[in-house]
N, C-alpha and C positions, 0 to 999 in steps of 0.2 A: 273478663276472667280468662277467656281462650287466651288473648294475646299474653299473658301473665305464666299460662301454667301447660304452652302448647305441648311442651315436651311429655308431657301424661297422657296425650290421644294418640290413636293408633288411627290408620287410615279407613278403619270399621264406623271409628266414631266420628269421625269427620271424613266423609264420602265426598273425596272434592270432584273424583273423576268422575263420579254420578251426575253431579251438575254443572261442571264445568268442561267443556274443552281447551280454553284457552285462558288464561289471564295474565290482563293487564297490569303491568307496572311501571312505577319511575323510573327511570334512569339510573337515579341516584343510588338506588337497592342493589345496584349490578355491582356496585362496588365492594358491598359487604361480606360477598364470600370470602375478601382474603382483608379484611380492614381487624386490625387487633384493635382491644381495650372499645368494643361496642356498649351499648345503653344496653339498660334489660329492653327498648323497644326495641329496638335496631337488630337485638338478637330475637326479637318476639316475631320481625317482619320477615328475617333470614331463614328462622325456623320455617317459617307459611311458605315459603317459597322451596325450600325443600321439602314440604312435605307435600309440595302441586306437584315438582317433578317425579316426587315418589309416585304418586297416586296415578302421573301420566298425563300430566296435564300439558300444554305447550306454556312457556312461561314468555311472554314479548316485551321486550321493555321499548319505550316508547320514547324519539325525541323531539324536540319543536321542528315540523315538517312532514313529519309521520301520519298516514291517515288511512283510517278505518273506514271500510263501505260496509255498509247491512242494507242489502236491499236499498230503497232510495232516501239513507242516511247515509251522511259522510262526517265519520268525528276527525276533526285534525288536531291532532298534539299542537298546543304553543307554548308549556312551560311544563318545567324545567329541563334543562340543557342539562347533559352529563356531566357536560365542562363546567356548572354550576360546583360553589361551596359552600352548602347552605346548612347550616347547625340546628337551629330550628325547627322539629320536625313539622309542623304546621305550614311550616313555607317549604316542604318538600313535595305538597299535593300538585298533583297531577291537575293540571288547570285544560279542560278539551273544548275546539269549540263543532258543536254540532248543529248539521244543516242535513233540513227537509226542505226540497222545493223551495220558494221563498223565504222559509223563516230561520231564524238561526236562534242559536241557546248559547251564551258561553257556560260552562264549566265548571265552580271555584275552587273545590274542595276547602279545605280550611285554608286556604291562604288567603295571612295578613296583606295590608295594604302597602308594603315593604315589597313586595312580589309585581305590583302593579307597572310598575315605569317598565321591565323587563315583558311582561304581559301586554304592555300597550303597543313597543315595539315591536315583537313578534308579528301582533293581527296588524299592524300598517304595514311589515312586509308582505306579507300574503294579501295584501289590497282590500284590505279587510276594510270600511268606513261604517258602517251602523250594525249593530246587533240587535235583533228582537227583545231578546231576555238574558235577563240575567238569574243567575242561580248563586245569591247573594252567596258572598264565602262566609264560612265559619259562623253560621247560624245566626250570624246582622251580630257578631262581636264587634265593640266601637273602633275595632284597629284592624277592619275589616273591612273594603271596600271605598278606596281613594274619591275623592271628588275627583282628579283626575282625571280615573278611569271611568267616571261615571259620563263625563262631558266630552269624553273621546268619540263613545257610538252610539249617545241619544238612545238609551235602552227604553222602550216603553214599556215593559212589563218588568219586575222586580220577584221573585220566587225567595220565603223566606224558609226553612225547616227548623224549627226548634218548637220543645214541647211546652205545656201550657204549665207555667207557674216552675218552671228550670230554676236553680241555683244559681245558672250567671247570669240572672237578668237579661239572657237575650231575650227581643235585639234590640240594643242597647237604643235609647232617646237620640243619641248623636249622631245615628248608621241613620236610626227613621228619617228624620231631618235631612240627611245630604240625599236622599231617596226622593223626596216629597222636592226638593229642592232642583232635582237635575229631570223632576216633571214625571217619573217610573208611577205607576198603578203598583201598587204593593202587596199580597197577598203572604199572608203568617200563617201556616199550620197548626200555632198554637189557638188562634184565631179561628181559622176557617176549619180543620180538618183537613183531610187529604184534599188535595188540589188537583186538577184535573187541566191541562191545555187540550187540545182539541185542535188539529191543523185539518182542513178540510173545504173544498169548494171555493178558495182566496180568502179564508175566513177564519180567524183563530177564536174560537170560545173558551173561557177561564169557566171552568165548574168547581165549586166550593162544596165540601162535604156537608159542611153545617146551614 
């Protein structure tokens, strides 16, 4: 509803500078302040973005190469490029890969499996060869998540988010299979409940709500 009807909040009703200092964006968003004939999303993302600088927020856009330190986290941007034209909006998500100490997470947001060849390249230039987990995209939809990509970094852990008994049938029988297939432990929210990793002592523990 927010992204539908932003233009009816005042900065009262949505306190972004309460909680936010800074936020992250695509790339792709820097383009819309001057882009004519946008979607009602495109104008739904433009608006939020004006209303962070309204409220004072720092607005960063992000491109493959970019990287965020929090304490002893480092997320690096690897998709999407500015120079990106991508129609889509599902293949405009912000794809990060973050590292603590030993272990890493990639990222997905909703990005299709169309996203992945561009994604694969990215982490072989940064010397990227295995990744801990994966933070399957788009909730294990079946055009989610390349065999590909799966067989590039030997993921052992698989993180799914979608709710129990959803409308689109995530995640899809097709997603689960190339999972089980490229050898991932798989863990579903709609399944487990909130999920829990655990990095600590050389030792990752997966805690399950349920």
């Amino acid at each position: 509803k927010f992204m539908k009807d932003f233009e009816k909040f005042s900065l009262d009703q949505f306190p972004l500078r309460d909680a936010f200092r800074r936020i992250i964006v695509s790339p792709l968003y820097e383009k819309l302040s001057s882009s004519p004939g946008l979607s009602a999303e495109d104008k739904a993302y433009r608006g939020i973005i004006a209303l962070a600088r309204r409220a004072g927020c720092e607005v960063i856009y992000l491109n493959p190469g970019d990287r965020i330190i929090c304490g002893n986290m480092k997320f690096d941007c690897v998709y999407p490029s500015s120079e990106e034209a991508i129609a889509d909006e599902n293949d405009r998500s912000m794809v990060l890969l973050a590292r603590l100490t030993d272990f890493s997470v990639l990222f997905t947001g909703d990005s299709s499996a169309s996203c992945d060849e561009a994604v694969i390249r990215c982490l072989f230039d940064m010397g990227v060869q295995e990744i801990d987990c994966l933070k399957v995209a788009h909730h294990g939809a079946q055009t989610s998540t390349s065999r590909e990509l799966l067989e590039a970094f030997d993921f052992e852990l698989a993180l799914i988010s979608c709710g129990a008994g959803n409308s689109y049938g995530h995640p899809h029988e097709a997603l689960l299979q190339r999972l089980e297939d490229a050898g991932c432990k798989v863990f579903v929210t709609a399944r487990s409940g909130q999920v829990t990793v655990r990095i600590g002592d050389g030792k990752v523990n997966v805690r399950e709500y349920r």
